[in-house]
C-alpha positions as CSV (number, residue, x, y, z in Angstrom):
1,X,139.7,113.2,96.4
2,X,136.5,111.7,95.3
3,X,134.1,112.4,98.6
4,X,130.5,111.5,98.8
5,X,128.4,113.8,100.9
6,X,124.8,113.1,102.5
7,X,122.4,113.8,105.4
8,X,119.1,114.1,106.8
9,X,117.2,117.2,107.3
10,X,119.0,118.1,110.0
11,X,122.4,118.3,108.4
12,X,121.0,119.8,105.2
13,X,122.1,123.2,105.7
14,X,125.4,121.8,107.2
15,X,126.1,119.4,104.0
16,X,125.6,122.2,101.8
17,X,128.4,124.2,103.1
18,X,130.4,121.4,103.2
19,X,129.7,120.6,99.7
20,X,131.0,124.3,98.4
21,X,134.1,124.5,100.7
22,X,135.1,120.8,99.7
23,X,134.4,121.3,96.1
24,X,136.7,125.0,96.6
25,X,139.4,123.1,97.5
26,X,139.6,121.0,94.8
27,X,137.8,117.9,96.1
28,X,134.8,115.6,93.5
29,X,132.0,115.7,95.7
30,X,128.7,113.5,95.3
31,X,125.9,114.6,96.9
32,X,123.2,111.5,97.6
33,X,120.6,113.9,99.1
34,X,118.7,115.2,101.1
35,X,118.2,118.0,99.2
36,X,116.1,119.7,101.1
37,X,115.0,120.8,104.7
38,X,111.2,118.4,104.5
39,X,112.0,115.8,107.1
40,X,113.4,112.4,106.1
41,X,114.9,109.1,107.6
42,X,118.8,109.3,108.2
43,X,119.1,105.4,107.9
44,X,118.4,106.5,104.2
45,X,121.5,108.6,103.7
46,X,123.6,106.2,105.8
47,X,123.2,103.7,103.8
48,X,123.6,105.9,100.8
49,X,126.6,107.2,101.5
50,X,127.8,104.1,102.4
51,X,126.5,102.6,99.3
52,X,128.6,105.0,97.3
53,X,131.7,104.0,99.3
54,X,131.3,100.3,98.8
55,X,130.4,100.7,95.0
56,X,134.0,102.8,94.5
57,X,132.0,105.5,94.0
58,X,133.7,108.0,96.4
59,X,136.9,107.3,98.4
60,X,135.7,108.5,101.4
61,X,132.4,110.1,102.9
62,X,131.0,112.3,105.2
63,X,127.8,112.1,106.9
64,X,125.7,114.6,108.7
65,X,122.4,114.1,111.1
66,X,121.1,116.3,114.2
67,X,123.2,114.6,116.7
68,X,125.3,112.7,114.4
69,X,124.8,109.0,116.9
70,X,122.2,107.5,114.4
71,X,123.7,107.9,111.2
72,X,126.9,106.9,112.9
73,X,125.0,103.9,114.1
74,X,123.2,103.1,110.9
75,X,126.4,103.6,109.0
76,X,128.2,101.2,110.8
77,X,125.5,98.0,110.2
78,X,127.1,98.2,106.9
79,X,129.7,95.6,106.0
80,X,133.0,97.6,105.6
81,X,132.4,100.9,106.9
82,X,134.1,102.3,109.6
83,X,132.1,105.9,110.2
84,X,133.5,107.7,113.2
85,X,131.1,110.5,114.8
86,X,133.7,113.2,115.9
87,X,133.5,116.9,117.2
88,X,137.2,117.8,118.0
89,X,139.8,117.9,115.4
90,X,141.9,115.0,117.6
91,X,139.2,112.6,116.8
92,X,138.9,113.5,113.1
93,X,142.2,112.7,112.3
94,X,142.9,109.5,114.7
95,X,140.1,108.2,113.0
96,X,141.8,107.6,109.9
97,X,144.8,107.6,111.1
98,X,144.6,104.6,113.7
99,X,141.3,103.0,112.6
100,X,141.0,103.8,109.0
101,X,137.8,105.9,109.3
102,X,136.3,106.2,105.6
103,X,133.1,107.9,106.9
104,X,133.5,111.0,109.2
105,X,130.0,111.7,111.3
106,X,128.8,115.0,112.2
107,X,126.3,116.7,114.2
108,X,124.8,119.5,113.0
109,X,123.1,120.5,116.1
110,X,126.3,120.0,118.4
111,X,128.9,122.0,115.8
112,X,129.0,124.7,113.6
113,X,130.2,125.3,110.4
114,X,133.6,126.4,111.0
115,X,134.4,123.7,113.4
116,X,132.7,121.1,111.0
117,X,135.1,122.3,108.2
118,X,138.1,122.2,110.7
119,X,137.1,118.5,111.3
120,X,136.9,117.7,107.4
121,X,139.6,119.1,106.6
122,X,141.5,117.4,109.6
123,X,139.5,114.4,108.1
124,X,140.9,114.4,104.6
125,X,144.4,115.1,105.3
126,X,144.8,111.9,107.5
127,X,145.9,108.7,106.3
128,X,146.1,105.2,107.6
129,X,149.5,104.3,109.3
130,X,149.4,101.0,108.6
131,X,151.5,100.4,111.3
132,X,151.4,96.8,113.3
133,X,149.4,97.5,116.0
134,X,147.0,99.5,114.0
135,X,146.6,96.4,111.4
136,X,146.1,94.5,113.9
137,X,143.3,95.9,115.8
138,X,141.6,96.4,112.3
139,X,141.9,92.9,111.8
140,X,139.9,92.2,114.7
141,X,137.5,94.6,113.7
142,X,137.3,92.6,110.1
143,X,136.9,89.5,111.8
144,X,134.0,90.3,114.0
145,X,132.4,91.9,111.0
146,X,132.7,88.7,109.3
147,X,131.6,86.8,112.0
148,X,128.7,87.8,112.4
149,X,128.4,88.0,108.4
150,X,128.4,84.4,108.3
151,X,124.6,82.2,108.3
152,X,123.6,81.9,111.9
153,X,124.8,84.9,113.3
């Protein structure tokens, strides 16, 4: 799967593991930065990773902050992303599964590494249902999206 991979300082050392276990198991990873530990913005890598997922660069992505709430929060101002912040292996899959996650949230400073490759894994393996119920709750999702897309919202 093509994944795109970034985070803030925080999550640097956290991404980078990631990076080498996904890329182990066979996975095209793209890292957007940071690419060091010298503090940065995560709105940055938010909206890079997001960027990368919009463009068809990556199928799905995985973001990483301290706490994991404001990349999860910046990710999701972006039109067509749907980034989940999960630490339990329920979540990670769900996610996809009932509300077709395509960005799965971390926090490096609530998880460790094991768990956090646990979760992607969990992550990765999930798909979308599609069934009725599902569609349609994402269709309301889509709609207030759009709604407040339009000139005057």
């Amino acid at each position: 799967m093509r994944l795109v991979l970034g985070s803030d300082h925080a999550g640097f050392e956290l991404k980078q593991e990631l990076a080498e276990y996904l890329i182990a198991l066979g996975h095209e990873v793209s890292d957007v930065g940071t690419y060091s530990k010298a503090p940065v913005d995560y709105p940055d890598y938010a909206e890079a990773v997001a960027g990368a997922l919009r463009e068809g660069r990556a199928e799905r992505g995985v973001l990483i902050c301290g706490s994991g709430v404001g990349a999860c929060v910046a990710a999701n101002k972006i039109p067509g992303i749907r980034a989940g912040l999960c630490h339990d292996a329920y979540s990670a899959h769900q996610g996809v599964e009932h509300d077709d996650m395509n960005v799965l949230v971390l926090g490096s400073r609530v998880i460790g590494v094991e768990l956090a490759k646990e979760l992607v894994r969990d992550y990765l393996h999930a798909n979308f249902t599609g069934e009725e119920r599902h569609l349609r709750r994402l269709g309301k999702v889509k709609a207030i999206e759009a709604h407040y897309l339009q000139p005057g919202h």
